[in-house]
N, C-alpha and C positions, 0 to 999 in steps of 0.2 A: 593638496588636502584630500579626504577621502568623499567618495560619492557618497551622499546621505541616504538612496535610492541602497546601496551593497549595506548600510550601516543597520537601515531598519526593516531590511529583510535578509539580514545574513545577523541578527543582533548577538545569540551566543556565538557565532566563529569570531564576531570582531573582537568580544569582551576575551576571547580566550586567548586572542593572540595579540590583545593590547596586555593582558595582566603578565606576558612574558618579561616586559619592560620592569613590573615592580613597580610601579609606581601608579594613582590614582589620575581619572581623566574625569570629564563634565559630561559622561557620557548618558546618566541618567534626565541631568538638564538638556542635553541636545533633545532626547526622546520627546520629552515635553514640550518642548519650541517647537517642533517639528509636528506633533499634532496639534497644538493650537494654531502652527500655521495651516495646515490643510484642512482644517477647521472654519477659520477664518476664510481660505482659498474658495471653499464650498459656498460658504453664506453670501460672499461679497457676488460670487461671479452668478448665483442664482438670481439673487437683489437686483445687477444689474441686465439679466436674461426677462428681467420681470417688466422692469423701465423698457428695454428694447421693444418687448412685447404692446403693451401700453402704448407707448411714444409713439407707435404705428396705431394704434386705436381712435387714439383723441382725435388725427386731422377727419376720420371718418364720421367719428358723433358731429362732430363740426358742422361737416358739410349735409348729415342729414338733418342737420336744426335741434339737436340735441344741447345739452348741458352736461361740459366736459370739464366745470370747475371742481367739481370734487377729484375729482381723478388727477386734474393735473395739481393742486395743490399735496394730493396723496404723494403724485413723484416729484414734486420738492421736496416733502418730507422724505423722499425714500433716497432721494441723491444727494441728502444732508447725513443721511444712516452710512450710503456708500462712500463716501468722502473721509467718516469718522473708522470706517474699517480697512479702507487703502492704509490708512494713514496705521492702523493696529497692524496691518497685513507688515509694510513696510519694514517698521520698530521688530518684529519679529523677525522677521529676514535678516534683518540686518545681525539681530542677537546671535540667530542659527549662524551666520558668517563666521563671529566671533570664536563661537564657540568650536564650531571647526576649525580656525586655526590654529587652536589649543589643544587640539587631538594631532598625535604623533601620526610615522605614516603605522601598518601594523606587520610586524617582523614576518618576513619567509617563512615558510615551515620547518626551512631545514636550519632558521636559530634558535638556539638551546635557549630556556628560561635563566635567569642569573639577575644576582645583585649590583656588580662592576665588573671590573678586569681582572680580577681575581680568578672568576669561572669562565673568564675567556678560553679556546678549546684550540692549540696550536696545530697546526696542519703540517708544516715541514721549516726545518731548515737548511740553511747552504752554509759550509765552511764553520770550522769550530774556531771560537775565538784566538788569536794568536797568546803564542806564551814569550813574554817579555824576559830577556837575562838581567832586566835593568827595572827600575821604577817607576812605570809609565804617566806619564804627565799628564792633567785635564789639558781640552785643545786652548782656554784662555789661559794659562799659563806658558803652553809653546806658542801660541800666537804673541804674548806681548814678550816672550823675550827674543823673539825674530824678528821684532819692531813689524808685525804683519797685520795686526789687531790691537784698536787704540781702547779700551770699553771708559777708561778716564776721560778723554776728550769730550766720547758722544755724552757721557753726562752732565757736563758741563754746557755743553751745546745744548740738549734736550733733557736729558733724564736718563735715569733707569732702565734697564732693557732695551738700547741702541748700544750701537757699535760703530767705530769708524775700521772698511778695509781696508789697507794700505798697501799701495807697491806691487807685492807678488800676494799677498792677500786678496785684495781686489782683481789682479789678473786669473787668480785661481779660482773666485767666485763666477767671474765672468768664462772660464774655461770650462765648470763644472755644467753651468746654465748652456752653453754652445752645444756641448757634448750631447747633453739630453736632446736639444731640441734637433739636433742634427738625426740623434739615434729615435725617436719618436716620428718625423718628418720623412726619412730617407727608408727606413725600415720599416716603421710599423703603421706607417699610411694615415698617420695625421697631418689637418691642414692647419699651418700655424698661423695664428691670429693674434694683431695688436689691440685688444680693447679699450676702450677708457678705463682708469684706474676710479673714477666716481661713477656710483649710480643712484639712482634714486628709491624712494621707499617702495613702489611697486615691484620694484626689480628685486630689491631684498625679501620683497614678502612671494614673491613668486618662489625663489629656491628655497624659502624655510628660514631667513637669519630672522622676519621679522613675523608676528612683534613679539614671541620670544628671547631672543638675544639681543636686543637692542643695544643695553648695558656691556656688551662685547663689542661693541662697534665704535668706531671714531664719526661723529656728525656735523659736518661742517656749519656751522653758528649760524643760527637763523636763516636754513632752506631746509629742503627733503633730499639733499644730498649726502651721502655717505663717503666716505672711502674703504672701499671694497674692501673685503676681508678674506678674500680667495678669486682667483678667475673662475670658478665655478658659477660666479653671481654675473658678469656680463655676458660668458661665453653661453650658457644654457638661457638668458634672457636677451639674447641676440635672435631668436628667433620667438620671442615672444608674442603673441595672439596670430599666428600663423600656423597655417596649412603646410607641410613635407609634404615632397612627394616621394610615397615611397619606395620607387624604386630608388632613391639615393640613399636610401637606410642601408648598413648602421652608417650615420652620421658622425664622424670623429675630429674633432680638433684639439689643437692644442695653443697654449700662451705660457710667454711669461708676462710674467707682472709680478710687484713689489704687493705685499698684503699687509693690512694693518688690524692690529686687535689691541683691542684695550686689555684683553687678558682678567677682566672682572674676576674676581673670587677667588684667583691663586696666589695671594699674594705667599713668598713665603717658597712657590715651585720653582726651582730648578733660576734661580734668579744669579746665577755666575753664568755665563758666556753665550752660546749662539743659541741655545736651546729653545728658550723662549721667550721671543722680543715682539717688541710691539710693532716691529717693522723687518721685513724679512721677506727673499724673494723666491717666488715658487714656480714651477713648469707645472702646469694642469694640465689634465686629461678628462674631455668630457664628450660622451657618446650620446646619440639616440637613435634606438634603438624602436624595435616591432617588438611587440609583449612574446611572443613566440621565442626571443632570441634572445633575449636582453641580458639572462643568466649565463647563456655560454661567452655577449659579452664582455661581461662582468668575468669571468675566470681571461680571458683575453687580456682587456683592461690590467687584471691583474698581474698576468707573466708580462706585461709591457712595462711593468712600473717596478719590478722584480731583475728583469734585463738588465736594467742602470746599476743594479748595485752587482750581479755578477759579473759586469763585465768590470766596474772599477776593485772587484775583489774585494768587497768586505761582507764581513759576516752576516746574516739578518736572519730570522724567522717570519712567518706568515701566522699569524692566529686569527679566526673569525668572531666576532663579539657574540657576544652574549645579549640576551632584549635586554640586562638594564647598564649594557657599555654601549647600545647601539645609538645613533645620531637622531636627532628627533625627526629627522625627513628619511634616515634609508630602512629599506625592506630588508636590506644585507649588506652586510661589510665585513672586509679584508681587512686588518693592520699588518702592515711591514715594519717591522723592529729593527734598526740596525743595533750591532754590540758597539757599545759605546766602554772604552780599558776603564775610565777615570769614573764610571759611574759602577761598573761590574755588574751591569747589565743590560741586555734590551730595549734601546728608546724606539718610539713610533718613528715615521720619516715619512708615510703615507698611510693615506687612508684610501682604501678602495671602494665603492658603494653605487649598490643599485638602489633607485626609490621608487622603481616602478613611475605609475603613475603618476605620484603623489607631486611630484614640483610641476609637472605637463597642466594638472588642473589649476594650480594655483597661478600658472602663468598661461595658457590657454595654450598648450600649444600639442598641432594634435597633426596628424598625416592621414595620407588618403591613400592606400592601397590598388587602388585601381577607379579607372574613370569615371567609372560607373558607383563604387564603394560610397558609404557614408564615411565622414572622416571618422578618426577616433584618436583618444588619447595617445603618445606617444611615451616610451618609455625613457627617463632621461639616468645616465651612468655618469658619476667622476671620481678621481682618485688623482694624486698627487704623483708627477711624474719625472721630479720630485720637490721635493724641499732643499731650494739650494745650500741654503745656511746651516741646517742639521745636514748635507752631506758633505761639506764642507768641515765642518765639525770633524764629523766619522773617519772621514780622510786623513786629518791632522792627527788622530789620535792612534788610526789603528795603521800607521803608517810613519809614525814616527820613529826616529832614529837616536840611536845613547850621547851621541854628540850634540841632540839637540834640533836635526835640521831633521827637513819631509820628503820621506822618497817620494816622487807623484806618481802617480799610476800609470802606467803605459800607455792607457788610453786615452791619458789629460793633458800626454807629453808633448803630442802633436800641436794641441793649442798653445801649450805655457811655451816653449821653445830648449825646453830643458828638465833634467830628470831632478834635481833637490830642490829647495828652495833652504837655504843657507842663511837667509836676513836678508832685510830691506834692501831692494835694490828700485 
């Protein structure tokens, strides 16, 4: 969340670079809570400076033979006044909470104002889409007639938006995931980590899912557990209400894990093949970082999540969002687009993103520079390194062959044990 301390003394830089977003915040109610509570802060803590002061008086009239019944009767009345203003002080605090976690974090400087992805601002791309002699095929189409993707079964079994991978399907999902994690681990110096795939509502409301997206999330029936909707939620809440030290900054790991979204409000998107499922497995990348660096790791972060798709040769662009494509928790983000033949365009496949501060306060979590240092917030970065199932996709599509069957990539050949996949085996 953002410091209330930067909000109401920095209040037009905040207002100008929340309104890059487009969109209205509770920022004139924060202001309000926010002086009635120091309002409140001032009254209560004088009231009870006054008792302190008194409460030391009375034993002395006492002892010189005075009458100290008015007075202590006055501080009854006055610790029935403080009891009724803890309790105002409290209700306030708690609304200020609220209301900050309905404030976005506030975009970079260097994001441009915008409406959606429309005024997204593309930075570069690699390789120009291929040109087919033949009709190129969506990947749910060469998937089911290579018997390698079932999307009938998983309906049946669940629903909508699953998939069963099958044979060299499933071997190539698992080849695509090794590859990353091997080329993110062996090269680019993350530590891979197995998380739990549930968390609980603190952990959600630490990176920003809650209580904003709730409705995007799967909730397991009567607890405060979730099932995660990115490793982004246990791997940055694995070092939750904790002190780094930071000489081991930048802090980088990586996971796979399976993610679940309920997909709220799209209904209608892209709802034929891997695109976009309610279940789907992803390589994450998440850093933390010193406020000093966080930016160069974020262009870092970036070329690492950028690497995967050069080396498996497919097309993609880079574009930076815009304040109102941007995430409600990052300062700045990167979208990786790969070319997808059967859509004749650019889909996402990661997201890259610094949030600054902004998840570090919601989840405490802050490093100490030196021995001597006060701690302070730390900078937390993630971005998809990648989305197995859209590259998965990407691969089948921008790699298929007129007969029907998948060249695999020379880099995935090592794992699959062979260069085509021809049908179920």
């Amino acid at each position: 969340m953002l410091d209330i301390k930067r909000i109401r003394d920095n209040r037009e830089e905040v207002e100008a670079a929340l309104a890059k977003r487009g969109k209205a915040y509770p920022l004139e109610e924060l202001f309000l809570a926010d002086e009635e509570r120091r309002a409140l802060l001032a009254e209560v803590e004088d009231m009870k400076a006054t008792r302190n002061r008194v409460s030391k008086e009375i034993p002395a009239i006492k002892k010189q033979g005075g009458d100290a019944q008015t007075l202590m009767a006055e501080m009854k009345d006055l610790s029935s006044r403080i009891q009724e203003l803890d309790a105002a002080l409290s209700s306030t605090e708690e609304k200020m909470q609220s209301l900050l976690l309905e404030i976005p974090n506030t975009p970079h400087e260097s994001v441009l104002p915008g409406k959606d992805e429309s005024d997204n601002r593309e930075i570069r791309r690699f390789l120009d889409p291929a040109v087919f002699s033949f009709e190129p095929k969506p990947h749910w189409e060469i998937g089911t007639a290579l018997g390698i993707l079932d999307f009938e079964a998983a309906a049946r079994v669940t629903g909508a938006r699953f998939a069963f991978a099958i044979g060299l399907g499933a071997k190539m999902d698992r080849a695509i995931a090794n590859f990353m994690l091997k080329t993110h681990t062996e090269k680019h110096g993350y530590t891979e980590i197995l998380p739990p795939f549930i968390a609980h509502g603190r952990s959600m409301t630490g990176t920003g899912q809650l209580p904003k997206f709730e409705e995007d999330m799967f909730r397991l029936c009567g607890t405060d557990y979730y099932l995660i909707p990115t490793a982004e939620v246990p791997l940055t809440n694995m070092y939750r209400d904790s002190i780094l030290d930071g000489d081991l900054l930048p802090l980088s790991v990586t996971a796979l894990t399976p993610c679940f979204r309920a997909e709220a409000g799209s209904a209608g998107k892209d709802t034929r093949g891997l695109i976009r499922q309610h279940q789907f497995n992803k390589v994450e990348l998440v850093k933390f970082a010193a406020p000093e660096t966080s930016y160069a790791e974020l262009e870092k972060l970036l070329l690492d999540a950028e690497e995967i798709l050069r080396l498996l040769g497919l097309p993609y662009r880079v574009v930076q969002l815009c304040g109102g494509d941007l995430g409600f928790s990052s300062a700045k983000t990167y979208d990786i687009e790969v070319w997808m033949p059967s859509y004749g365009k650019y889909v996402e496949i990661s997201s890259c993103s610094n949030f600054e501060d902004y998840q570090a306060r919601r989840a405490g979590i802050r490093y100490r520079a030196g021995r001597e240092e006060k701690p302070q917030f730390v900078h937390t970065l993630n971005g998809s390194g990648l989305a197995v199932g859209r590259t998965l996709a990407a691969v089948m599509e921008n790699y298929q062959q007129e007969d029907g069957s998948i060249l695999i990539p020379e880099v995935l050949q090592e794992f699959m044990g062979q260069q085509y996949i021809r049908g179920i085996k």
